[in-house]
C-alpha positions in Angstrom: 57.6 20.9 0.8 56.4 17.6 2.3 52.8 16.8 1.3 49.9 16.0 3.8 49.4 12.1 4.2 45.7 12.3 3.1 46.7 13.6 0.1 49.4 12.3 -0.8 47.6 8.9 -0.6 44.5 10.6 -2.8 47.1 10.9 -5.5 48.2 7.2 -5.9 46.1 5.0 -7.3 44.9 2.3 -5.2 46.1 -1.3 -6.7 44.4 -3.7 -8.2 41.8 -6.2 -6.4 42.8 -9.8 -6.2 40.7 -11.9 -9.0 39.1 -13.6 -5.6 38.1 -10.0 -3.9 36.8 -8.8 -7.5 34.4 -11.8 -8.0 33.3 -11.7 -4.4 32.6 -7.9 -4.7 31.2 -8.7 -7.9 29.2 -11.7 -6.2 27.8 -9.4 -3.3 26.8 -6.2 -5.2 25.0 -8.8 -7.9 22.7 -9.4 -4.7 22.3 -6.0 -3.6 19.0 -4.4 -4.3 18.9 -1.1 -7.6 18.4 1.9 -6.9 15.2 3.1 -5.7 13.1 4.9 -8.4 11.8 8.1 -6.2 8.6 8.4 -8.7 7.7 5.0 -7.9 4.7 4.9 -6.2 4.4 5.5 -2.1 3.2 2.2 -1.5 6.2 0.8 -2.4 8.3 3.0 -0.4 10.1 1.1 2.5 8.5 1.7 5.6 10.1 3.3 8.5 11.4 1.2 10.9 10.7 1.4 14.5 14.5 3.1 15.4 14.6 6.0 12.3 11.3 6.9 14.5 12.5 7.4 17.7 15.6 9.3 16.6 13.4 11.8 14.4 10.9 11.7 18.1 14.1 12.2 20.1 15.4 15.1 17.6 11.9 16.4 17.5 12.4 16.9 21.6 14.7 19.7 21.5 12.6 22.2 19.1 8.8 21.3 20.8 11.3 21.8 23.9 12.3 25.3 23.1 8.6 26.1 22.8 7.2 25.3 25.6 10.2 27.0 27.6 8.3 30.0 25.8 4.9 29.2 26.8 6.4 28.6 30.2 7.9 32.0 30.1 4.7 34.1 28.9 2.6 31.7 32.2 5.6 32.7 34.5 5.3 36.4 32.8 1.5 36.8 33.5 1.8 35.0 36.5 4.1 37.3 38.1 2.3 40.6 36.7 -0.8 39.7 38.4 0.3 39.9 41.4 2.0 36.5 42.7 5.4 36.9 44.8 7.8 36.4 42.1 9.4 33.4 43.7 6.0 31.6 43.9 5.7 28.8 41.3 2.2 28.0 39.6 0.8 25.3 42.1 1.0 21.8 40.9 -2.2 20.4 39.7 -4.3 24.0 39.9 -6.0 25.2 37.4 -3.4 27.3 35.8 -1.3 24.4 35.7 -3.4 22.2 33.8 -3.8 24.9 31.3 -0.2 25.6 31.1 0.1 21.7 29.3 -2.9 22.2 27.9 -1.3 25.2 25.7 2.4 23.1 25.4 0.5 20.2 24.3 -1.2 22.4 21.6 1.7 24.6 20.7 3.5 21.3 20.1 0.6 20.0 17.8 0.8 23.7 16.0 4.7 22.4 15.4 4.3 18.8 14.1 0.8 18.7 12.5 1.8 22.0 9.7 4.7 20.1 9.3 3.3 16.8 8.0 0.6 18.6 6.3 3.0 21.0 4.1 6.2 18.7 3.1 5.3 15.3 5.1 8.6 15.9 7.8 9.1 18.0 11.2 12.5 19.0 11.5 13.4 15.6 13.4 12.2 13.6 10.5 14.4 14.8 7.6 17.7 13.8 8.1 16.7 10.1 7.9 14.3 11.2 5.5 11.0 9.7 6.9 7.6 11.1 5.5 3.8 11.0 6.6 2.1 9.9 3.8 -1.7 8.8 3.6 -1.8 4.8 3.9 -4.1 4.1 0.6 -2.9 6.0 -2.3 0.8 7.7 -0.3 -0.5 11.2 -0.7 -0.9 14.3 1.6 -2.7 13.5 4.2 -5.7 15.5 5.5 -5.9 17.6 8.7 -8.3 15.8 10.5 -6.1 12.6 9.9 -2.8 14.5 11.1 -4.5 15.8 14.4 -5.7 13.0 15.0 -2.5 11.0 14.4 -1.4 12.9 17.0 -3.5 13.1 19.6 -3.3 9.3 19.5 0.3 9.5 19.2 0.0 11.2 22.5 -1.6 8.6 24.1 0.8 6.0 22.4 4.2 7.9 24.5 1.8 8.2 27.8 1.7 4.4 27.5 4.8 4.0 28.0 5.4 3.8 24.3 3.4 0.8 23.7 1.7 2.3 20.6 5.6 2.5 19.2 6.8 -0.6 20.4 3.3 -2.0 18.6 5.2 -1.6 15.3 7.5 -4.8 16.0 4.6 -7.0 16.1 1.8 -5.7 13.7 2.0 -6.9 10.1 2.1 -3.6 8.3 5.1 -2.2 10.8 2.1 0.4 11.4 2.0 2.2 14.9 -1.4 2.6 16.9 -1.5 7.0 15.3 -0.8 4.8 12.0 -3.8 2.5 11.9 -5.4 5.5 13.9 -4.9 8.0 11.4 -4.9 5.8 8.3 -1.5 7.4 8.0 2.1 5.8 7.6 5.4 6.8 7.7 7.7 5.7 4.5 11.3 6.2 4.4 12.6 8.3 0.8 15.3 7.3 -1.1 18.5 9.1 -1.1 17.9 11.8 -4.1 21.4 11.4 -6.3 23.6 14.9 -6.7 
């Protein structure tokens, strides 16, 4: 029976380092920051930077997009049962229309600001492990702060973004729904096991 590669190579023990490679591994992980206490206090958690948020924003797309394909079906639904031809679309900038993203832009906030309130993530924000925390003491913050974190936030993607991009030149890293808010995002520490 021939064994797989991958095993087979698990099995032998690698050989040893040259003295060089061992004192230059030894020399680099000397540098290398400890581990992270995770009871150390929030306000010396590392702050996220501007990328981790865009790919929890770009992960949070697909969720807050499945919701509003609801909404969109229940408006289409009612539309329809009221008596429009079924192949009539709601007309652009009426009235309906406008409360059509009124409710998306709501049922999105009903997504994202429970989510910060009750464990500090949206489903975007946990696999790189990035928290809202309050900006003066790292706890919960309150709901006022959340909605209005993002209702600014709002305005921050409308501009283009600019309130995210703003990140790269304040001097907290803080985003315009950060000073806002009086929130901040921190990134957690890997938890060991």
């Amino acid at each position: 029976m021939r064994w797989p590669a991958p095993i087979l190579t698990s099995l032998i023990p690698a050989p040893p380092l040259p003295m060089r490679k061992r004192r230059r591994r030894a020399g680099i992980l000397a540098r290398m920051p400890g581990p992270v206490d995770s009871t150390a206090a929030p306000a010396t958690a590392p702050r996220a930077l501007i990328g981790w948020r865009l790919l929890a924003l770009f992960y949070d797309f697909w969720p807050v997009l499945a919701l509003w394909m609801l909404v969109s079906l229940c408006f289409t639904l009612g539309y329809t049962i009221s008596g429009h031809e079924p192949h009539r679309n709601i007309a652009p900038l009426s009235g309906l229309q406008w409360l059509l993203w009124s409710v998306c832009w709501l049922v999105a906030g009903a997504y994202a600001v429970p989510s910060w309130r009750r464990g500090g993530q949206t489903l975007g924000m946990r696999p790189w492990r990035l928290q809202v925390v309050r900006a003066d003491d790292g706890g919960v913050p309150a709901w006022r702060s959340l909605w209005l974190r993002y209702a600014v936030g709002t305005v921050s993607l409308l501009a283009a973004g600019l309130g995210f991009w703003w990140a790269w030149f304040d001097r907290g890293r803080l985003t315009w729904h950060d000073r806002a808010s009086g929130t901040r995002i921190v990134r957690r520490p890997v938890r060991p096991g």
